[in-house]
C-alpha positions in Angstrom: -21.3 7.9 7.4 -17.7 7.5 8.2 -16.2 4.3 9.3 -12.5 2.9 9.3 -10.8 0.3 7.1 -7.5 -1.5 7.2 -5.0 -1.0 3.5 -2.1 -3.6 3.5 0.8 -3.8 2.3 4.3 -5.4 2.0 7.6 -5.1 0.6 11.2 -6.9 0.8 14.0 -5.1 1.8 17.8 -5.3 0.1 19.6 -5.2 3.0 19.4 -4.9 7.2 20.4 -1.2 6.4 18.9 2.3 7.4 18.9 3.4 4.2 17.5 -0.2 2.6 14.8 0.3 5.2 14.0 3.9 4.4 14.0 3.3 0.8 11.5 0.3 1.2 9.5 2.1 4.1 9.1 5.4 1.2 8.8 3.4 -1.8 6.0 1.3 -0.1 3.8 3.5 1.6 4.1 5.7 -1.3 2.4 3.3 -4.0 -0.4 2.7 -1.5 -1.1 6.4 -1.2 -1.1 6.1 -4.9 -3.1 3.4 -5.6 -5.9 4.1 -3.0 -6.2 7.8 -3.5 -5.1 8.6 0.4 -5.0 11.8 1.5 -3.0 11.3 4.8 -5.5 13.4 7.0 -7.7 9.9 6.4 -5.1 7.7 8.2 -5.9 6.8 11.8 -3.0 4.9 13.1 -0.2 2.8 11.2 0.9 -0.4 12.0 4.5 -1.6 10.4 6.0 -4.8 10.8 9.3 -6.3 9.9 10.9 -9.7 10.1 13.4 -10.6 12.5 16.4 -10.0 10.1 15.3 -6.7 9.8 16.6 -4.5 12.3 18.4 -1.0 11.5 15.7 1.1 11.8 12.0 1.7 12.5 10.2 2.3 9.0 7.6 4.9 11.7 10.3 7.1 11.2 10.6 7.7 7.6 6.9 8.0 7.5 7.3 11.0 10.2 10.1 12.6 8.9 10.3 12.0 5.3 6.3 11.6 4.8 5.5 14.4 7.3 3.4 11.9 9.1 3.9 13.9 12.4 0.0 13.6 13.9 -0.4 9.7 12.8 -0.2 7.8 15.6 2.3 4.4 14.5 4.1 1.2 16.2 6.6 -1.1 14.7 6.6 -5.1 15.8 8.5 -7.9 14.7 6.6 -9.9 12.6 6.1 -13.6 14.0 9.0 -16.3 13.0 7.6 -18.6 11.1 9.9 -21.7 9.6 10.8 -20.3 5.6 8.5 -17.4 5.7 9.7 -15.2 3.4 12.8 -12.6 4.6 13.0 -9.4 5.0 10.0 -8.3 4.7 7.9 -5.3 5.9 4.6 -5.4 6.4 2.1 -2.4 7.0 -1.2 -2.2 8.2 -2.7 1.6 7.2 -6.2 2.1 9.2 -8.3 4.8 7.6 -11.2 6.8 8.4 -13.3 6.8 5.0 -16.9 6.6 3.5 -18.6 3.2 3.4 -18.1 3.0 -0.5 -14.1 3.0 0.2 -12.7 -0.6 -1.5 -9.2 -0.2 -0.1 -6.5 -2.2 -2.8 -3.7 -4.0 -0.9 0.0 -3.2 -2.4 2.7 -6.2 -2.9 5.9 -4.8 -3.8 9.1 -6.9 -5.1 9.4 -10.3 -3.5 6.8 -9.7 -1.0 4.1 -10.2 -4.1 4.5 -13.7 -3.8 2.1 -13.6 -0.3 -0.7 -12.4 -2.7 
């Protein structure tokens, strides 16, 4: 039986830069691939999120064009403001269609380990 579970994940970005932000955006969703065995025809929709000093680019593109995500479905938010939450940060939320047995492992990368 199929059913769908969430993989999350985060990052810190150097710098409010396109290329900072497409660096972070590949290096991230690239380790959770990785770690959780995903073949991308198991993803359902993407959800990225980035903090409100982060604002160059949309981290959805990289996925589509640099990924070949072209048939995921994916939305980029700011992440809520929160009084000395960490900085620039990007957050992903990867839903997945998988088997029951599926234990998805959540990816931490750089400064954004310290939320685990």
């Amino acid at each position: 039986m199929n059913i769908v579970k969430g993989i999350r994940g985060a990052i810190t970005v150097d710098d409010n830069t396109i290329e900072s932000i497409k660096v972070a955006t590949i290096e991230l969703l690239s380790e959770i691939l990785k770690v959780n065995q995903i073949d991308t025809k198991m993803i359902s929709h993407v959800i990225f999120t980035l903090t409100d000093d982060l604002n160059a680019a949309f981290p959805a593109k990289f996925a589509r064009i640099d990924m070949g995500w072209k048939d995921v479905a994916m939305m980029c938010f700011h992440e809520l403001n929160v009084p000395n939450s960490l900085a620039k940060c990007l957050r992903v939320l990867i839903v997945v269609n998988c088997d029951e047995c599926f234990s998805p492992k959540f990816v931490y990368l750089k400064g954004a380990s310290t939320l685990r």
